[in-house]
KEKE-3310 file (N, C-alpha, C; in steps of 0.2 Angstrom, whole numbers, plus 5000, padded with zeros to 4 digits):
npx = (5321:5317:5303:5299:5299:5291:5281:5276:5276:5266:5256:5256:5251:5240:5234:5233:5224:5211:5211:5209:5212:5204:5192:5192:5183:5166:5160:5150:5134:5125:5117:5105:5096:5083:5082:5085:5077:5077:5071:5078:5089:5098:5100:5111:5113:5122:5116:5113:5107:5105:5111:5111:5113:5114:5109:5101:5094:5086:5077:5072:5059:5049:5039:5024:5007:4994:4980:4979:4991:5009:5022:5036:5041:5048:5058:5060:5065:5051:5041:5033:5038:5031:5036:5033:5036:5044:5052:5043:5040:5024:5018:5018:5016:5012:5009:5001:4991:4988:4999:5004:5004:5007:4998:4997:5009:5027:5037:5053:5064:5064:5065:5076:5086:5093:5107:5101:5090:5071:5058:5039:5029:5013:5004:4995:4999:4997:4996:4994:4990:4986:4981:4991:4994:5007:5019:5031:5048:5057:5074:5086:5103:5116:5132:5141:5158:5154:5159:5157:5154:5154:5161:5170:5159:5153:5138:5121:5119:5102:5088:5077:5064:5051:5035:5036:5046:5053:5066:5077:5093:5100:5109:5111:5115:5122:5130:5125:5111:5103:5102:5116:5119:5110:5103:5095:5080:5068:5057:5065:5073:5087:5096:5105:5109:5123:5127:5133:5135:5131:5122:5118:5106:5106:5108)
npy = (4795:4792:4787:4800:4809:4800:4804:4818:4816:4810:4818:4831:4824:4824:4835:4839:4831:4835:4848:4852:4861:4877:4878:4895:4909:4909:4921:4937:4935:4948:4962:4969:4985:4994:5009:5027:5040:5057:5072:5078:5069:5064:5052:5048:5041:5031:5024:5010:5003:4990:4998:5010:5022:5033:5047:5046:5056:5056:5061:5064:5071:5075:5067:5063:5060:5047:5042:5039:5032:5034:5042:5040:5054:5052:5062:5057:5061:5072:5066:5059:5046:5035:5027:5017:5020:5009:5007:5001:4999:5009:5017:5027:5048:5059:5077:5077:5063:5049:5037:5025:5012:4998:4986:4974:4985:4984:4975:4976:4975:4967:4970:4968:4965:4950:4940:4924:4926:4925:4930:4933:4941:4945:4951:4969:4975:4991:5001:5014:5006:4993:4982:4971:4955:4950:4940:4936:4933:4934:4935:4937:4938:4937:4947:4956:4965:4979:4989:5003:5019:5028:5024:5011:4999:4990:4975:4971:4959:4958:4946:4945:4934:4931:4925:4928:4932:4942:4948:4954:4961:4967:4977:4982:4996:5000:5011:5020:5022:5014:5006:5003:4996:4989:4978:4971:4963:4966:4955:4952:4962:4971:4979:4991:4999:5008:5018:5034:5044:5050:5060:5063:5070:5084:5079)
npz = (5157:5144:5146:5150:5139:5131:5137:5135:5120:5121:5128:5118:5106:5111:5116:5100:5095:5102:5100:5085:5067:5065:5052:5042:5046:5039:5026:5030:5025:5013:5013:5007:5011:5007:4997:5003:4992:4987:4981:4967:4967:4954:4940:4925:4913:4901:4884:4873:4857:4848:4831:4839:4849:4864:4877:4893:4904:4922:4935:4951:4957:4968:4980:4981:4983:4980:4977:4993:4994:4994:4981:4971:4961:4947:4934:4917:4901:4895:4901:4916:4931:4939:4956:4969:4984:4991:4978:4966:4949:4944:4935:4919:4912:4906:4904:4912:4911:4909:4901:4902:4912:4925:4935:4947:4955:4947:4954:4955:4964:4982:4998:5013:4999:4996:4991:4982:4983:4977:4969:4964:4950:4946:4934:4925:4911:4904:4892:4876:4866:4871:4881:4892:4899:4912:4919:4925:4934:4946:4952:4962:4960:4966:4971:4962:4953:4945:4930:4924:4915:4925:4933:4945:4954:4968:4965:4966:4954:4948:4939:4927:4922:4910:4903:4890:4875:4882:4894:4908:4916:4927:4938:4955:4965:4979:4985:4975:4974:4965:4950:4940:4928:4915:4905:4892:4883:4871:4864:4846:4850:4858:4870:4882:4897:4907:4920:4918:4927:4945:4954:4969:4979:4993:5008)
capx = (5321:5315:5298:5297:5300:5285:5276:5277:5272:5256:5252:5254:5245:5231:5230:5232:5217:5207:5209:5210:5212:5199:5191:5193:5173:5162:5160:5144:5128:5125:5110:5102:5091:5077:5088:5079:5078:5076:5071:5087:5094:5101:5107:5113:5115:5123:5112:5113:5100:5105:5116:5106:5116:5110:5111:5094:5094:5080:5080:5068:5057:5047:5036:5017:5003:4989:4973:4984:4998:5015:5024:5042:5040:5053:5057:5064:5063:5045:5036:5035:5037:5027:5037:5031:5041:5049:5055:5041:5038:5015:5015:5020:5012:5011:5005:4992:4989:4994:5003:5006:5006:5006:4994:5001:5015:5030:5043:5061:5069:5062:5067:5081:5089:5098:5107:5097:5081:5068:5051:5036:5026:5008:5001:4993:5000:4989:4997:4987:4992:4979:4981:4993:4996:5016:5021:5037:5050:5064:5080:5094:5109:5122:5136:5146:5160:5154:5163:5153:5159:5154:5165:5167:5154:5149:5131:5119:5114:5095:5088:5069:5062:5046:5034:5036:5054:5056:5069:5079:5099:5101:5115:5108:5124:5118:5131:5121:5103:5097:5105:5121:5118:5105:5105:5086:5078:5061:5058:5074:5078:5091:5098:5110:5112:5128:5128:5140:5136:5126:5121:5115:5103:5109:5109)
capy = (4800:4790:4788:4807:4809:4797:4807:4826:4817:4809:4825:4837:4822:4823:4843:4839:4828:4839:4855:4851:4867:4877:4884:4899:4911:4912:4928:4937:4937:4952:4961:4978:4988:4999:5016:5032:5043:5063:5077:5080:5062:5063:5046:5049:5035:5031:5019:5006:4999:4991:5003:5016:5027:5040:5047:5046:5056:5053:5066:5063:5078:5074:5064:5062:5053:5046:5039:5037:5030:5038:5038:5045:5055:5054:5063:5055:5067:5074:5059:5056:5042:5035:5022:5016:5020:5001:5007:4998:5003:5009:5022:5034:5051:5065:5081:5075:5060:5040:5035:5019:5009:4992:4985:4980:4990:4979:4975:4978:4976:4966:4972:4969:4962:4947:4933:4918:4928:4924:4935:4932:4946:4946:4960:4969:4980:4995:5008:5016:4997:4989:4978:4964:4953:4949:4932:4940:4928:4939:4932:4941:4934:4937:4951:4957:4971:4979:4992:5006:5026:5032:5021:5003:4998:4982:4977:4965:4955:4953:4943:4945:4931:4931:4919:4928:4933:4948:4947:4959:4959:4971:4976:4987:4998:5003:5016:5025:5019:5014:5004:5006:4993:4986:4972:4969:4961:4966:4952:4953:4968:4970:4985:4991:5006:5010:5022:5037:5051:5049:5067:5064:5077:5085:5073)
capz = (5152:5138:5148:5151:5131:5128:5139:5133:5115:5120:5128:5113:5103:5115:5112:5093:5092:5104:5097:5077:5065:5062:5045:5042:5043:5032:5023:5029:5019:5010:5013:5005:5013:5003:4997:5002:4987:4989:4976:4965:4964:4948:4937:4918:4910:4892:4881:4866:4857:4838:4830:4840:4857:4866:4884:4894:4912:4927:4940:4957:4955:4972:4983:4979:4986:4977:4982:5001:4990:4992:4975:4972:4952:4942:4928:4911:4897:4896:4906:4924:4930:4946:4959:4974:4990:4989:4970:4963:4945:4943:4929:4916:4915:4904:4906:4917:4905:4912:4896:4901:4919:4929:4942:4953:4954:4945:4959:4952:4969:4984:5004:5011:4994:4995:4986:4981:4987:4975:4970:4955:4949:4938:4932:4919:4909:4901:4886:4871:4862:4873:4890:4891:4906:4914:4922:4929:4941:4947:4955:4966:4960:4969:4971:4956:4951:4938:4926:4919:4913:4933:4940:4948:4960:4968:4964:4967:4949:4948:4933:4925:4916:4908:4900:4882:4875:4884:4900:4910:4919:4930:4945:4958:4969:4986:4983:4970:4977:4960:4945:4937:4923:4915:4899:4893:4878:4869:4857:4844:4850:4865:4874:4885:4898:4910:4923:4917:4931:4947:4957:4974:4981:4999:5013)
cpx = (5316:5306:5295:5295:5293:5277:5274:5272:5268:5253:5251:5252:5239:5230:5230:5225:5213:5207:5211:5208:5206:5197:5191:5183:5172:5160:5152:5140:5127:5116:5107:5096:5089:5082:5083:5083:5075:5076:5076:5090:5094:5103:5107:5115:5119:5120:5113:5107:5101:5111:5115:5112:5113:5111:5104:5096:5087:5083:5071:5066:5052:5041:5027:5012:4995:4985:4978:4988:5004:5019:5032:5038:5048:5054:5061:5061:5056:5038:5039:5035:5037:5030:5035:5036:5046:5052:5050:5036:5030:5015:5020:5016:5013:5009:5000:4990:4991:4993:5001:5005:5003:5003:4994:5006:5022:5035:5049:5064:5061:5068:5070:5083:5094:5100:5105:5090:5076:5059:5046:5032:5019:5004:4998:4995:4997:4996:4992:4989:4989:4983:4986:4997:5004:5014:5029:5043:5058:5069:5086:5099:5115:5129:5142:5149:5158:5158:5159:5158:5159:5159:5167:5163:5155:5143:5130:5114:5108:5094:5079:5067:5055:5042:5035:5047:5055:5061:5073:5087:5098:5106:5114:5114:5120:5122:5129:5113:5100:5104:5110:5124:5112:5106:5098:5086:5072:5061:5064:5077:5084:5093:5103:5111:5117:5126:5133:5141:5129:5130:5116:5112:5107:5105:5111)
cpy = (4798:4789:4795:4810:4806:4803:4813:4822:4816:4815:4828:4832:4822:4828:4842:4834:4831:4847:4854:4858:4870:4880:4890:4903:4912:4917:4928:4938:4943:4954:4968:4979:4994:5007:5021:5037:5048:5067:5079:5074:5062:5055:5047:5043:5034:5025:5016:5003:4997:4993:5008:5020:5031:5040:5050:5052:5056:5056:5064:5070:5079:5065:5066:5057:5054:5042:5034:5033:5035:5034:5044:5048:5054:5054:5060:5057:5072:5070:5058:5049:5038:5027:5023:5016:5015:5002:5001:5001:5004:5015:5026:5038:5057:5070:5079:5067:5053:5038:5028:5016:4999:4990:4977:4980:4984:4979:4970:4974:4973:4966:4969:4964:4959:4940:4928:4921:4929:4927:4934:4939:4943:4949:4960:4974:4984:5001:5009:5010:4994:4986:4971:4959:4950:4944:4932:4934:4933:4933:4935:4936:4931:4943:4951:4963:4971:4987:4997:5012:5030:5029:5012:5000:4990:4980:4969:4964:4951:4954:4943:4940:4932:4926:4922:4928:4940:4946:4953:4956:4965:4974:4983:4987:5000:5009:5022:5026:5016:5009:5005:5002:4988:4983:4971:4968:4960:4964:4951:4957:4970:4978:4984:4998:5004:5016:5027:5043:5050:5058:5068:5070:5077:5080:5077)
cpz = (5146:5140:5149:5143:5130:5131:5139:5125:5115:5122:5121:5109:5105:5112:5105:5092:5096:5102:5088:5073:5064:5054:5047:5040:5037:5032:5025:5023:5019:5010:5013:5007:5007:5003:5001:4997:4991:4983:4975:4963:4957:4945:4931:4915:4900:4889:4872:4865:4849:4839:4834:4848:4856:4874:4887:4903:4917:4932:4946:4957:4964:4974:4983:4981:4979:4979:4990:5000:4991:4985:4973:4964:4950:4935:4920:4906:4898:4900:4911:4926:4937:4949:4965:4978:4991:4981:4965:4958:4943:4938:4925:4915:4910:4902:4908:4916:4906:4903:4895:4909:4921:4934:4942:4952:4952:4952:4957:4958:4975:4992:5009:5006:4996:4992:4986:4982:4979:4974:4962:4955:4942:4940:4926:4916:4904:4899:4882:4865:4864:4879:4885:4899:4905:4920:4925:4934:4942:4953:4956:4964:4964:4969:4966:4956:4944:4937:4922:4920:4920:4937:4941:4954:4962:4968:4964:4959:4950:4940:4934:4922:4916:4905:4893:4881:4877:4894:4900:4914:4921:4936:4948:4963:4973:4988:4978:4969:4971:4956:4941:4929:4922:4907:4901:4885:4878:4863:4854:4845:4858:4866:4880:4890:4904:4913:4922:4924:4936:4952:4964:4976:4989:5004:5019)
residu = (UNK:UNK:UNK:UNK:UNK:UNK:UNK:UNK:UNK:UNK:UNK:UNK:UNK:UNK:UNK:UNK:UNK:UNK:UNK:UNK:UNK:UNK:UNK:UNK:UNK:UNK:UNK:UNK:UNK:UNK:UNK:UNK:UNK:UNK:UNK:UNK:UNK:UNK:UNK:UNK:UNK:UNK:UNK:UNK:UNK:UNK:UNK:UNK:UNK:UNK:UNK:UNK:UNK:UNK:UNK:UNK:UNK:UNK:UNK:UNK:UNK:UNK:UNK:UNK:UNK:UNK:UNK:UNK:UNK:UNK:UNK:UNK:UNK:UNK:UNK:UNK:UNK:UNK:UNK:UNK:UNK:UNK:UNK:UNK:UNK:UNK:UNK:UNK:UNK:UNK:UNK:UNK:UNK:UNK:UNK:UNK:UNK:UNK:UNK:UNK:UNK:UNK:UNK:UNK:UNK:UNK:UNK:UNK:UNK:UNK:UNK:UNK:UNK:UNK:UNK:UNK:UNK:UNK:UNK:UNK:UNK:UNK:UNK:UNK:UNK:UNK:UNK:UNK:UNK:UNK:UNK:UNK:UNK:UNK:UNK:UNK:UNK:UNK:UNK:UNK:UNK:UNK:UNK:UNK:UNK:UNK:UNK:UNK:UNK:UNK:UNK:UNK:UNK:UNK:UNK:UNK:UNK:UNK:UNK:UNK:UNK:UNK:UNK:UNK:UNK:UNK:UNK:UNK:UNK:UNK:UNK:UNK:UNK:UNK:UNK:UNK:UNK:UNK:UNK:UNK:UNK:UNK:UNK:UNK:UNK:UNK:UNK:UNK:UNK:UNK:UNK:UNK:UNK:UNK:UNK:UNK:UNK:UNK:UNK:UNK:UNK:UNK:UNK)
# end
């Protein structure tokens, strides 16, 4: 008996050192595919600046090509405002008139978006202030809840640093295609907008 006794607990120490617990999986990687945007997309934003507030909206007015370029427009207030298919910001545009624009086109957001993923940008930026060259280094952060007037999302935190004192934060929702917070500093001055109201076009 007492030999049958020893012999039951070696076994089930055999099975315990051959099969030992396992971890529990790892959480998949997180991984944003390029939105597609359609004439109508609405986003409203609420904005701080200083003492200063105000509520900005940006509405997708169509799709445009240019020199064999597709470019989305989008309107914010009386200025269009020219992105590249991938959401890479190349101009502003009024009445006919380039305001302001980037070559090459700034890239906000690189395809599929995921955390730790790493991207530089330099360019030249040209308004009626004169030409000034951008040394840009963007950084997907990683998945955060954020809290804006539209709602709660989950969003992927990308970060801009520059070589001057200008930088950027921002958390792009793959529920809204587009940004629902953004935190940015030109020179001393900082700023602040929050997603209040997003108005998808028909789908």
């Amino acid at each position: 008996m007492v030999l049958r006794l020893a012999g039951i607990v070696l076994a089930l120490t055999a099975c315990s050192a051959a099969a030992p617990p396992t971890a529990p999986p790892a959480p998949a990687a997180v991984s944003l595919p390029a939105p597609e945007w359609r004439p109508r997309d609405t986003w409203v934003y609420d904005w701080t600046s200083g003492d200063r507030i105000g509520t900005k909206t940006l509405e997708v007015l169509e799709t445009r090509t240019v020199n064999n370029v597709p470019y989305h427009v989008v309107r914010l207030d009386d200025v269009d405002h020219y992105y590249t298919t991938a959401l890479h910001w190349a101009a502003a545009i009024r009445e006919g008139r380039v305001e302001a624009r980037m070559v090459p086109a700034q890239p906000w957001f690189m395809w599929p978006l995921t955390a730790s993923q790493r991207w530089e940008h330099r360019g030249t930026f040209e308004d009626r202030n004169g030409t000034s060259r951008f040394n840009d280094r963007f950084t997907a952060v990683g998945m955060e809840t954020v809290d804006v007037p539209a709602g709660r999302f989950q969003a992927m935190k990308v970060a801009r640093q520059s070589d001057g004192r200008d930088s950027d934060e921002y958390w792009y929702a793959a529920d809204v295609r587009w940004y629902v917070r953004w935190v940015g500093r030109r020179g001393d001055v900082t700023f602040e907008e929050r997603l209040k109201e997003y108005r998808p076009a028909p789908r």
